[in-house]
C-alpha positions as CSV (number, residue, x, y, z in Angstrom):
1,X,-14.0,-11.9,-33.2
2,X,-15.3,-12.1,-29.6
3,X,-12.7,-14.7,-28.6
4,X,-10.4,-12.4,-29.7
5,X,-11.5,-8.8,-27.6
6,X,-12.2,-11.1,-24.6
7,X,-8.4,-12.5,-24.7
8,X,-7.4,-8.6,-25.2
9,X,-9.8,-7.8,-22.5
10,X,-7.9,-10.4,-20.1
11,X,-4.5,-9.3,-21.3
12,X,-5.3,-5.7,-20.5
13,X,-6.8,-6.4,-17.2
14,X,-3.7,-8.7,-16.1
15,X,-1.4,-6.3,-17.6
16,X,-2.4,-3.0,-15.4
17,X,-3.0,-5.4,-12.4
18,X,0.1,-6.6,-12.1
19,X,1.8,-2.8,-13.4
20,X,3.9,-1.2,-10.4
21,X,3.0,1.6,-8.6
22,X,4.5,4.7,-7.7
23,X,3.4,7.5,-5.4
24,X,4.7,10.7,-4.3
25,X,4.1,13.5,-1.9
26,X,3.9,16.9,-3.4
27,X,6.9,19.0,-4.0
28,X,8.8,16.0,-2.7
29,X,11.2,14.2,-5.6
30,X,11.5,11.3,-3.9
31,X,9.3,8.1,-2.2
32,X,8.0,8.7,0.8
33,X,10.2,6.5,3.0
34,X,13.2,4.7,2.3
35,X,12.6,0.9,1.5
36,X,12.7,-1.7,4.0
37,X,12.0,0.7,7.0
38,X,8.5,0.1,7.1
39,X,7.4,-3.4,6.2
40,X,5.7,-4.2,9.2
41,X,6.5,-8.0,10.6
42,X,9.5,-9.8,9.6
43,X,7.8,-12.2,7.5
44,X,4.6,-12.6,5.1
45,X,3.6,-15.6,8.1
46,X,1.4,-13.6,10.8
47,X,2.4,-14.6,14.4
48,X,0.6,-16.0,17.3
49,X,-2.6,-13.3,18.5
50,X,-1.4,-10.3,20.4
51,X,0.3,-7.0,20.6
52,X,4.3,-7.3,19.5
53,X,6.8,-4.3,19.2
54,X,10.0,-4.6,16.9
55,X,12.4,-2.2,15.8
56,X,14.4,-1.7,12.1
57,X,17.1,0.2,11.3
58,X,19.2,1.5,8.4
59,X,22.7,3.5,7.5
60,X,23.7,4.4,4.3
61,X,26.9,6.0,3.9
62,X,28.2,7.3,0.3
63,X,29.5,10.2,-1.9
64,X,27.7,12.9,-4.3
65,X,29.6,12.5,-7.4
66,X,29.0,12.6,-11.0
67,X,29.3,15.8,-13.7
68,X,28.4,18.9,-11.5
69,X,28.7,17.3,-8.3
70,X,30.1,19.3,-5.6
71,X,33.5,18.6,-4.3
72,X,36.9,20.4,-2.7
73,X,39.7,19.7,-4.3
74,X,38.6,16.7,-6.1
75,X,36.8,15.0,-3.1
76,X,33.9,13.9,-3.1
77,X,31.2,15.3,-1.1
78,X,29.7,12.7,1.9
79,X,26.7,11.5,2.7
80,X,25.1,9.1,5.5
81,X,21.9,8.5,6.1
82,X,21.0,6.7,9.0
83,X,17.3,5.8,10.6
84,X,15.2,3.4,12.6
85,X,11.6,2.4,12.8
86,X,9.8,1.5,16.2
87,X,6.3,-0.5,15.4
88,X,3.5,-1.9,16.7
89,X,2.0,-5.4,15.5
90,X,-1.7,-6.4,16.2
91,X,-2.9,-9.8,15.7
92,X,-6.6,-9.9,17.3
93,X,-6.9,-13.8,15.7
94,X,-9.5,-12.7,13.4
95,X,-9.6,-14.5,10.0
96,X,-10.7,-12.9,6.6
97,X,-11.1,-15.3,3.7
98,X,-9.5,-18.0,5.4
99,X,-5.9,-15.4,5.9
100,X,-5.1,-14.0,9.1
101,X,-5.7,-10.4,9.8
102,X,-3.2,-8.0,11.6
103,X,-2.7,-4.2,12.1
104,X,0.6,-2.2,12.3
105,X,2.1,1.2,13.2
106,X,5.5,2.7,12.5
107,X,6.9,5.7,13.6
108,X,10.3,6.3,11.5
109,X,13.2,8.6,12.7
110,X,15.3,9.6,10.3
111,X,18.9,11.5,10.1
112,X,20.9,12.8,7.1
113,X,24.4,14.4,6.9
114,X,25.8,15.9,3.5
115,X,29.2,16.6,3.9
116,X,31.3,20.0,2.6
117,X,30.6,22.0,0.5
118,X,26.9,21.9,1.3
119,X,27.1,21.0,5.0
120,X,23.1,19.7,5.8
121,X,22.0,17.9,8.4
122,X,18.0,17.8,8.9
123,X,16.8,14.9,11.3
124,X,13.8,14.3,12.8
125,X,11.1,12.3,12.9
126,X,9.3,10.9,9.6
127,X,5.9,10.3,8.8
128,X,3.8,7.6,10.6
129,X,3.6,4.7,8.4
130,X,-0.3,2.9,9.5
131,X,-1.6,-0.4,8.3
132,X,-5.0,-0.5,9.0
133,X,-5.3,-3.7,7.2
134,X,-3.1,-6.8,6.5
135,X,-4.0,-10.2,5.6
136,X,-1.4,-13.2,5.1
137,X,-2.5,-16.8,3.9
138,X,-0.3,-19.8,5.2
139,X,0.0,-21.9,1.8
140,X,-0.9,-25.4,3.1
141,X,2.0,-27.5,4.5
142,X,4.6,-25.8,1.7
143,X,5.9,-23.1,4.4
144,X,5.3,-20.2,2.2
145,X,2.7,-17.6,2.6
146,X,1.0,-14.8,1.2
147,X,0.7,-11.2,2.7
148,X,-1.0,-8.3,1.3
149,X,-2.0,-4.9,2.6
150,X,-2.6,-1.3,3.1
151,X,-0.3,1.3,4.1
152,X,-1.0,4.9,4.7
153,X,2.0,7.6,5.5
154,X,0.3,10.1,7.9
155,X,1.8,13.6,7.6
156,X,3.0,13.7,11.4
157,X,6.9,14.5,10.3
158,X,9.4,17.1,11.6
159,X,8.6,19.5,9.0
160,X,10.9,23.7,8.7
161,X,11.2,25.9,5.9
162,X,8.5,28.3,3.8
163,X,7.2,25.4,2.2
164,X,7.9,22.5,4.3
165,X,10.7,20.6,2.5
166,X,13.4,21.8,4.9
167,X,12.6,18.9,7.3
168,X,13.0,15.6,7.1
169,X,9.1,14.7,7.7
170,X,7.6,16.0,4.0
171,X,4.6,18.8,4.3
């Protein structure tokens, strides 16, 4: 009977370990920041110690449609959404349970353009994306590594309206 609450045990602790997670600002339907924007280096390998600068960008280009969409005369309404992200890297060469440690900030800019009838067109800047901490493992000879991290969205965004959502930086 033991055996068989400490396998349940283990199951349940693997089983919300490895569970996705999902957070949200309030009022705000949506993640935080578009995906990919923000990942910090371009690989899970950590370069060479010192300070690096990179840029990422974006564009997404598409239509509202769907039952109840808006439209004139049967076309579809537009949309494009186009950003970049300017970071900072920091390797100091410290190590931290035999991975590499770095830091990272990202300041996002971000423009969106819905089309007629609804005509919107916030852009500004998005909140500063800061990871304090980031470790990444080299797996022996294999080429592969391992990165982990922590990454905090600072409200620092081009906020407008009564209660913030008319920007594009989320109160």
């Amino acid at each position: 009977m033991k055996f068989k609450k400490l396998c349940c045990s283990v199951l349940f602790a693997a089983s919300v370990s490895t569970s996705p997670v999902a957070a949200y600002e309030f009022g705000y339907a949506g993640a935080a920041q578009l995906p990919g924007l923000t990942l910090g280096g371009a690989s899970a390998g950590a370069p060479p110690p010192g300070v690096y600068m990179f840029d990422q960008a974006f564009q997404y280009v598409g239509n509202v449609v769907g039952p109840g969409a808006p439209n004139i005369n049967g076309n579809a309404t537009p949309v494009r959404i186009s950003g970049a992200g300017t970071g900072v890297l920091w390797v100091p060469g410290w190590t931290f349970l035999g991975a590499t440690y770095n830091a990272v900030l990202v300041q996002p800019w971000l423009s969106t353009t819905i089309g007629s009838p609804i005509n919107v067109q916030p852009t500004g800047f998005r909140n500063t994306f800061v990871v304090p901490v980031e470790l990444s493992w080299n797996l022996g000879n294999s080429g592969f590594f391992l990165k982990t991290g922590l990454g905090l969205h600072v409200p620092t965004g081009s906020i407008s309206g009564v209660n913030g959502l008319g920007g594009i930086g989320n109160p």
